[in-house]
DOTORMAR-129508 format. One record per atom (N, C-alpha, C): residue number from 1; y negated, x, z. Coordinates in Angstrom, 2 decimals. Each point is the difference from the previous one (the first is absolute). Layout:
<sites>
SITE   nr        v        u        w
SITE  NUM        Y        X        Z
...
</sites>
This chain:
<sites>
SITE   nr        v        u        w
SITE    1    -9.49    41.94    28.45
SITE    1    -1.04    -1.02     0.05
SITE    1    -1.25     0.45    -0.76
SITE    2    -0.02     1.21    -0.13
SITE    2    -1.37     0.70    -0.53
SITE    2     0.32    -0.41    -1.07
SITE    3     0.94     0.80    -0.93
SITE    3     0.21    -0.11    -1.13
SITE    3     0.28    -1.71    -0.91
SITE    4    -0.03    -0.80     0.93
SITE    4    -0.10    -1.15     0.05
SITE    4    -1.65    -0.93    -0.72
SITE    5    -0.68     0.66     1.03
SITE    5    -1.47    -0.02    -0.22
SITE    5    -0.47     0.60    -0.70
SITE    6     0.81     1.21    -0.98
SITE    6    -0.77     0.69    -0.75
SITE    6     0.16    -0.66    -1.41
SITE    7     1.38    -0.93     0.19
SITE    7     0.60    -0.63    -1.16
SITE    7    -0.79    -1.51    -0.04
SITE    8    -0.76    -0.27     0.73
SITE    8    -0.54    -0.97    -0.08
SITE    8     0.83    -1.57     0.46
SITE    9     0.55     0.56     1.07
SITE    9     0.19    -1.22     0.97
SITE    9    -1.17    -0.88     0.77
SITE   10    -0.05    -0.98     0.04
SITE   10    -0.98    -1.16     1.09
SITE   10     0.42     0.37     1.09
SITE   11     1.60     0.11     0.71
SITE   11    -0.23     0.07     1.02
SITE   11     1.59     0.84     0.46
SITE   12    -0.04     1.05     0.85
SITE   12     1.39     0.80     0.20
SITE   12     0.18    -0.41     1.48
SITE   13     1.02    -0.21     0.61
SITE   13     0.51     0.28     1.47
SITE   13     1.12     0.60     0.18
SITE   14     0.02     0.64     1.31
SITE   14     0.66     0.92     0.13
SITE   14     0.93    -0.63     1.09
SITE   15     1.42    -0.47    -0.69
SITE   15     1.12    -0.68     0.54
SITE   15     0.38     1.33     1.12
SITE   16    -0.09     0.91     0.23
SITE   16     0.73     0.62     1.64
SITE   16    -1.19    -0.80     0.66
SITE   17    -0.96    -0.10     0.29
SITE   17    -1.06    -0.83     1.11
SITE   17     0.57    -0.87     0.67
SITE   18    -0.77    -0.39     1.11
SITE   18     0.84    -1.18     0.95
SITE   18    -1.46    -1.12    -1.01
SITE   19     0.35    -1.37    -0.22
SITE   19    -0.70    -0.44    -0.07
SITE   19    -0.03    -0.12    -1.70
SITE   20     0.89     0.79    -1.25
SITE   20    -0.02    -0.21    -0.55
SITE   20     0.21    -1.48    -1.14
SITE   21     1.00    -0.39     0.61
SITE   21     0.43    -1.25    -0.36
SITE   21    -1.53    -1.17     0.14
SITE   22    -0.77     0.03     1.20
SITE   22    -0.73    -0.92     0.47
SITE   22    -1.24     0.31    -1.08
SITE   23    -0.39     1.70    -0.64
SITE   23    -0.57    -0.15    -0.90
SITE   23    -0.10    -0.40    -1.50
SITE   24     1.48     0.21    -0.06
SITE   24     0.51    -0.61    -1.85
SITE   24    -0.23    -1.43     0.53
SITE   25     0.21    -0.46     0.85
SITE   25     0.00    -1.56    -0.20
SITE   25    -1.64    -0.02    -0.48
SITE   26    -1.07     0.14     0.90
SITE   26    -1.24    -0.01    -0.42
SITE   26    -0.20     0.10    -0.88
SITE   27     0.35     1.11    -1.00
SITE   27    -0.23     0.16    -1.08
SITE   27     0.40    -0.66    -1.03
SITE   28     1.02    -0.12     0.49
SITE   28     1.19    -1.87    -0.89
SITE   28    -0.93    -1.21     0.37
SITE   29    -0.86     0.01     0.88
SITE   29    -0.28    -1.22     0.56
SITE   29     1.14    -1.28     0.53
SITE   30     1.23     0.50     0.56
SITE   30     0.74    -0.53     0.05
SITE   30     0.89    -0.34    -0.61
SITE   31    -0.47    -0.04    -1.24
SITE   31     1.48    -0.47    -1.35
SITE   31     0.88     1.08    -0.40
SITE   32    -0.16     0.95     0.57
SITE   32     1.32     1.09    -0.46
SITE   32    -0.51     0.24    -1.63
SITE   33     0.33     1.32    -0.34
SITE   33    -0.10     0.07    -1.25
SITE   33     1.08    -0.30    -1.21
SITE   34    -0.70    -0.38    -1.14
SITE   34     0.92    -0.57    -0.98
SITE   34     1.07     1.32    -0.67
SITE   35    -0.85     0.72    -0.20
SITE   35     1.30     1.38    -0.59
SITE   35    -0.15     1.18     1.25
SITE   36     1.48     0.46     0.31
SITE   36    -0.12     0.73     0.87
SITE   36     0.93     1.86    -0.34
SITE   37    -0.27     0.33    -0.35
SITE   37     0.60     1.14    -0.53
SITE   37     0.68     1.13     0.99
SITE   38     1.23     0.17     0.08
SITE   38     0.52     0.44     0.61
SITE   38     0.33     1.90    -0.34
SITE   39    -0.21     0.61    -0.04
SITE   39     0.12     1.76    -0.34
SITE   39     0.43     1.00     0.43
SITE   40    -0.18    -0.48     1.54
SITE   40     0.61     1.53     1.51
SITE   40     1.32     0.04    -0.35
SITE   41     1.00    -0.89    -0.52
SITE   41     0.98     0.25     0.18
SITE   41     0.42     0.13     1.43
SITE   42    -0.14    -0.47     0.79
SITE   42     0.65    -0.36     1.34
SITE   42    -0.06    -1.41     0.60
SITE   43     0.97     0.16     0.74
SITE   43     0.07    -1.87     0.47
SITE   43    -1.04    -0.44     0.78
SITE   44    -0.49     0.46     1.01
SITE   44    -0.96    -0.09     0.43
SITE   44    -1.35    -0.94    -0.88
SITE   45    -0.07     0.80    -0.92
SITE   45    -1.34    -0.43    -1.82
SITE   45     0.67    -1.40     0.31
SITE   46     1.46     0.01    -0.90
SITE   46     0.38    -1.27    -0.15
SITE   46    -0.13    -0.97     0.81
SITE   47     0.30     0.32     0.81
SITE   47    -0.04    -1.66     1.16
SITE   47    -1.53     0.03     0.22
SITE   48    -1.04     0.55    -0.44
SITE   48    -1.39    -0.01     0.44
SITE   48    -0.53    -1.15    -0.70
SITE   49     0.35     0.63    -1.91
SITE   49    -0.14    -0.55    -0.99
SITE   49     0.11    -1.41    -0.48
SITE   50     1.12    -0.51     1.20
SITE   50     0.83    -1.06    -0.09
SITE   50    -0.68    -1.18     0.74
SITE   51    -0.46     0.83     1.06
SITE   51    -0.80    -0.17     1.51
SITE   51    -1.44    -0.70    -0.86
SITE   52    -0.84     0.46    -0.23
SITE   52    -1.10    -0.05    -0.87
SITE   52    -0.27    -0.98    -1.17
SITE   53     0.80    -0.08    -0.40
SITE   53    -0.15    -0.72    -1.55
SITE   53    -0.02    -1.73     0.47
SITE   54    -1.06    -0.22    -0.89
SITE   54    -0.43    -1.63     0.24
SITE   54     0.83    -0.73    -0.75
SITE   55    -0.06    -1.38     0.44
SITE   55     0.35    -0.93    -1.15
SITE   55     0.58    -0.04    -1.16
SITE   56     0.54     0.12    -0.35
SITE   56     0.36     0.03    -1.90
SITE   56    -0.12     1.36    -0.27
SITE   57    -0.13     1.02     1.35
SITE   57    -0.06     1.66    -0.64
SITE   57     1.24     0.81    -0.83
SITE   58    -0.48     0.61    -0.52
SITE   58     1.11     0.87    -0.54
SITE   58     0.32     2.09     0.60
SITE   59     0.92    -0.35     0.35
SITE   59     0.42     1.53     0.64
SITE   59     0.28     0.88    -0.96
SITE   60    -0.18     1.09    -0.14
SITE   60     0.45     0.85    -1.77
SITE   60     0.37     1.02     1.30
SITE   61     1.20     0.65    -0.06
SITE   61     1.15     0.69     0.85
SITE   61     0.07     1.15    -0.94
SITE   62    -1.04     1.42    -0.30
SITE   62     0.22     1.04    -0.59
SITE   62     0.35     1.06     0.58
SITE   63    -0.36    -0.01     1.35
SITE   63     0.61     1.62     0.72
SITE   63     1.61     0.29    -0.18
SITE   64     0.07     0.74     0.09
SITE   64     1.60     0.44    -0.33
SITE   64     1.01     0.37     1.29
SITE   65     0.57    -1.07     0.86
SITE   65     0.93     0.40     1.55
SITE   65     1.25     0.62    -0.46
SITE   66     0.71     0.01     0.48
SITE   66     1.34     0.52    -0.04
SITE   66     0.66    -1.13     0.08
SITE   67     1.60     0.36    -0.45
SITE   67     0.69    -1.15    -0.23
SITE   67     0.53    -0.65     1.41
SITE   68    -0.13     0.42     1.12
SITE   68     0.18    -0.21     1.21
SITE   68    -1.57    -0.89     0.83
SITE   69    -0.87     0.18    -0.70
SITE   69    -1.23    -0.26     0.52
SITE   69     0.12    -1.53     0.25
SITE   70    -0.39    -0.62     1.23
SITE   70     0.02    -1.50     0.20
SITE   70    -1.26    -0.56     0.39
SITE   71    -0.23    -1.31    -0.03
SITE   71    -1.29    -0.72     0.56
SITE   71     0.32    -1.35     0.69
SITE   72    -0.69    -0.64     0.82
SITE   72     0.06    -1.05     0.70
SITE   72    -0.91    -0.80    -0.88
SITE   73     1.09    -1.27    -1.02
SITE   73    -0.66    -0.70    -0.46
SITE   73    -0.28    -1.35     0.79
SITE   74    -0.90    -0.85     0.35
SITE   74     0.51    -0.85     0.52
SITE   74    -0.25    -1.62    -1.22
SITE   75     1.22    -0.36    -0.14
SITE   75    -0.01    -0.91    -1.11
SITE   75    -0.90    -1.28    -0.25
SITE   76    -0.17    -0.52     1.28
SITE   76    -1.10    -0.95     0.05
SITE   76    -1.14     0.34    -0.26
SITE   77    -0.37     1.22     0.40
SITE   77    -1.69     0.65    -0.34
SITE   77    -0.01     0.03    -1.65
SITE   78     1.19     0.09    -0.61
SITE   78    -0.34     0.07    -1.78
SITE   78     0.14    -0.90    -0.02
SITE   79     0.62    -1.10     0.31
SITE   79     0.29    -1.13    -0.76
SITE   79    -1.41    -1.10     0.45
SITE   80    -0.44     0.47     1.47
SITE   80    -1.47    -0.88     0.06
SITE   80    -1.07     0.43    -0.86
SITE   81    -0.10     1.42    -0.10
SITE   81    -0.90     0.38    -0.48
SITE   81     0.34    -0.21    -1.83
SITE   82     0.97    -0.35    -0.40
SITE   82     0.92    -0.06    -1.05
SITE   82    -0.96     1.42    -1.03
SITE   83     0.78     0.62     0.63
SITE   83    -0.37     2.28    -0.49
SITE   83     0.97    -0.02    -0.84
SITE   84    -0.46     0.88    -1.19
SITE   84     0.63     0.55    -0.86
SITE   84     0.24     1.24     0.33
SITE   85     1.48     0.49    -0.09
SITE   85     0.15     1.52     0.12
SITE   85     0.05     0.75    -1.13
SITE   86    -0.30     1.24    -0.50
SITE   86     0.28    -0.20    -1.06
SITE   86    -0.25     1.95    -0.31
SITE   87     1.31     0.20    -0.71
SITE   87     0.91     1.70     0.41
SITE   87    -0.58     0.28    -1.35
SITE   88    -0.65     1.11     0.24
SITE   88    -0.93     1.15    -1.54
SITE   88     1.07     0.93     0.39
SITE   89     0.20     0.74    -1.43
SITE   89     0.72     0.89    -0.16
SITE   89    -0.92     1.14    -1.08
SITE   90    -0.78     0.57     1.00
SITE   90    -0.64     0.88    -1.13
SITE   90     0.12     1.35    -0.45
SITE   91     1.55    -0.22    -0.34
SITE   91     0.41     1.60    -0.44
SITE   91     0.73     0.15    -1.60
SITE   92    -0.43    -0.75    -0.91
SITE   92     0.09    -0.27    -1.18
SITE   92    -0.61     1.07    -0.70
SITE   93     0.68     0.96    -0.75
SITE   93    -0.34     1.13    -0.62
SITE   93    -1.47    -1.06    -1.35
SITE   94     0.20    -1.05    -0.27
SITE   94    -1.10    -0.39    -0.76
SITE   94    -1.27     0.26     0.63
SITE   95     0.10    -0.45     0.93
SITE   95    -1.25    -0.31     1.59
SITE   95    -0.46     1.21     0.02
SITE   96     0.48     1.04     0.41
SITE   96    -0.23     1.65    -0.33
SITE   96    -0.56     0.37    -1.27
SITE   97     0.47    -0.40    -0.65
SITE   97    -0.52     0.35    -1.62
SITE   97    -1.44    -0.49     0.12
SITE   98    -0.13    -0.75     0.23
SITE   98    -1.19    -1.34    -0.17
SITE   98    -1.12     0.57     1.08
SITE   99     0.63     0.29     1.13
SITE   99    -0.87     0.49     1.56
SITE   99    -0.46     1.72    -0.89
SITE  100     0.52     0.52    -0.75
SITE  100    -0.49     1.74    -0.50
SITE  100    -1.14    -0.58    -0.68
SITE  101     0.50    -0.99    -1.34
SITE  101    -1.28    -0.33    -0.68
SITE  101    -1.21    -0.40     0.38
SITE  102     0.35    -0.68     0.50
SITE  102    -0.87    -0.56     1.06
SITE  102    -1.45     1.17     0.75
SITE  103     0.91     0.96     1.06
SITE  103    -1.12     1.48     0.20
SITE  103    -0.18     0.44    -0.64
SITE  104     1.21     0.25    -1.38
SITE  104    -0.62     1.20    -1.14
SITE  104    -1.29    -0.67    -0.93
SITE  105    -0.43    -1.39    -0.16
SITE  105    -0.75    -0.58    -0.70
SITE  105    -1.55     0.10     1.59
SITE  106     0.20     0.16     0.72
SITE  106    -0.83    -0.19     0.99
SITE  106    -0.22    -1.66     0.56
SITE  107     0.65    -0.89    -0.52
SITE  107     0.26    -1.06     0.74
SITE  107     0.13    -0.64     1.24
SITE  108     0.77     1.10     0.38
SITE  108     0.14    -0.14     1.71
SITE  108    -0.51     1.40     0.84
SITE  109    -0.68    -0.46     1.30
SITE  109    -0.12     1.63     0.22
SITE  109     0.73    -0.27     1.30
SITE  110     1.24     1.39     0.08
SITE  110     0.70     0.17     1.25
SITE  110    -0.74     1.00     1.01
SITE  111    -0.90     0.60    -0.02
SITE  111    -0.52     1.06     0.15
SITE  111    -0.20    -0.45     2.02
SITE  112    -0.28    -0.94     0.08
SITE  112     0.17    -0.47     1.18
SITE  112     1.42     0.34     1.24
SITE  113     0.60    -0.51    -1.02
SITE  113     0.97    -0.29     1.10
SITE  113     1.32     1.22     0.02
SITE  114    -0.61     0.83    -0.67
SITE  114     0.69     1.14    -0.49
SITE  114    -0.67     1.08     1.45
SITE  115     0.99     0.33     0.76
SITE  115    -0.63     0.48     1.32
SITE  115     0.52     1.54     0.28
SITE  116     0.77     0.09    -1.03
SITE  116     0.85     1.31    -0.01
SITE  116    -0.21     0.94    -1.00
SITE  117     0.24     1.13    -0.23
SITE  117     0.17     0.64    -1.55
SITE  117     1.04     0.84     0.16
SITE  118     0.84     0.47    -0.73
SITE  118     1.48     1.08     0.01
SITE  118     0.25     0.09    -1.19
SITE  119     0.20     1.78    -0.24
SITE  119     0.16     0.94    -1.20
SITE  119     1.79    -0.84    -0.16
SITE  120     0.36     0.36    -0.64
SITE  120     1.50    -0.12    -0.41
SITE  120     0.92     0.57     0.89
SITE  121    -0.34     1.02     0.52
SITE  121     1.07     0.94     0.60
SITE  121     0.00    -0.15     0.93
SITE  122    -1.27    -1.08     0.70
SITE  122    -0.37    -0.44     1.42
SITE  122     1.12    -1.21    -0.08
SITE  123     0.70    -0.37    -1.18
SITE  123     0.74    -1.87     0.23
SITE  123     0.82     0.09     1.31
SITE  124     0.45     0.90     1.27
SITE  124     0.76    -0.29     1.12
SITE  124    -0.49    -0.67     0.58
SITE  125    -1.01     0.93     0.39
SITE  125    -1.46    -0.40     0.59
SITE  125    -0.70    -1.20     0.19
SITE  126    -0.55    -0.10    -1.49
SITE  126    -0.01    -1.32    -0.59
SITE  126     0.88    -1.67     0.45
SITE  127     1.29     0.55     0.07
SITE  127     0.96    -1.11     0.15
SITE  127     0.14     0.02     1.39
SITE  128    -0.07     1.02     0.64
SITE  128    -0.19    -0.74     1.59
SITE  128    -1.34    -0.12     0.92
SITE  129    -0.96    -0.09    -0.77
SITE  129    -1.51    -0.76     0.51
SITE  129     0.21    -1.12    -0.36
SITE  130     0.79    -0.35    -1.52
SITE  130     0.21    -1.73    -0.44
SITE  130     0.77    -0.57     0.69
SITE  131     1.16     0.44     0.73
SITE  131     1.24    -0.55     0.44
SITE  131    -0.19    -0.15     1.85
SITE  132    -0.25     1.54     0.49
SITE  132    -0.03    -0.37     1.63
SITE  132    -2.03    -0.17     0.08
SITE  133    -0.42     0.35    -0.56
SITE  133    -1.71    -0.03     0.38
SITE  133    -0.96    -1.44    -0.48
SITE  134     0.77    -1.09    -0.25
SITE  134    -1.09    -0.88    -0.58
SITE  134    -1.17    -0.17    -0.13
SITE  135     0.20    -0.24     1.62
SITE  135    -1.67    -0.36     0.89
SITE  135    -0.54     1.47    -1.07
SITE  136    -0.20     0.84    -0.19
SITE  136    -0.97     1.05    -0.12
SITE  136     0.02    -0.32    -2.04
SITE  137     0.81    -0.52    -0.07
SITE  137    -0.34     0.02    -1.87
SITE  137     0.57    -1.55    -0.65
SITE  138    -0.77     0.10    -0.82
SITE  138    -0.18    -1.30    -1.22
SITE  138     0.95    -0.07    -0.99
SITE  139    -0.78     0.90    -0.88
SITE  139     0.95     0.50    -1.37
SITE  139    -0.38     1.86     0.23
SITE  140     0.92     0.64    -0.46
SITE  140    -0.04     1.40    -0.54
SITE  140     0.23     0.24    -1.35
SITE  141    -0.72     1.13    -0.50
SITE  141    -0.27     0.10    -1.15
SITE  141     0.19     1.32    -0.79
SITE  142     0.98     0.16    -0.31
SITE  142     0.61     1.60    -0.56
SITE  142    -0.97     0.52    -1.14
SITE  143    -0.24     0.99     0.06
SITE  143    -0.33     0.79    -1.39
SITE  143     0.41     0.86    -0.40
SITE  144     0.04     1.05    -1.32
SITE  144     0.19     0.67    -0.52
SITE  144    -0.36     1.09     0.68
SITE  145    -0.80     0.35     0.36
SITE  145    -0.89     1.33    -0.21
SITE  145     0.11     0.40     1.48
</sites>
């Protein structure tokens, strides 16, 4: 949530809260929001995402579940709300190409959300703070040296 506010969000909530839902609405003013971006990769996100989105919204479904991973859609809620779902696939070696240029030109700064650092020889390490430790990291960030 910090890092949220540091990125220059209007407004962050913190979905474990009781009471969360009753504040996105406020902040929706009731209409649910129009784009709703989906990222945790867990079902839980999804049916939130789904939950949330107003009118004519559009869902963008980027977290990555497993091929076993399920959700409770319920079909009338899209079809009243008539929601677009709609599956990003952002693992396109172009996208990568484009995402380097991108920091190496100073374009984008990750410097934020980059919560980790690991030498090379640390990559075990590395791969199981990304894999069993979420909650505690963002992105990790290997170096050379």
């Amino acid at each position: 949530l910090e890092i949220g506010r540091k990125a220059g969000a209007t407004h962050v909530v913190n979905i474990r809260h009781d009471g969360a839902m009753g504040q996105l609405d406020e902040i929706l003013g009731g209409r649910g929001a129009d784009v709703v971006m989906e990222c945790a990769g867990v079902p839980d996100a999804l049916e939130m995402a789904i939950e949330i989105a107003g009118r004519n919204g559009r869902v963008a479904i980027e977290g990555s579940m497993g091929n076993d991973e399920t959700i409770r859609i319920y079909p009338r809620r899209v079809l009243v709300k008539a929601l677009q779902l709609i599956g990003i696939c952002g693992w396109r070696t172009e996208d990568f190409n484009r995402a380097i240029c991108l920091m190496g030109a100073s374009k984008v700064d990750v410097g934020l959300i980059i919560t980790q650092h690991y030498g090379l020889d640390d990559w075990e390490q590395a791969f199981s703070m990304a894999t069993t430790r979420k909650d505690e990291s963002i992105k990790i960030e290997f170096s050379l040296s």
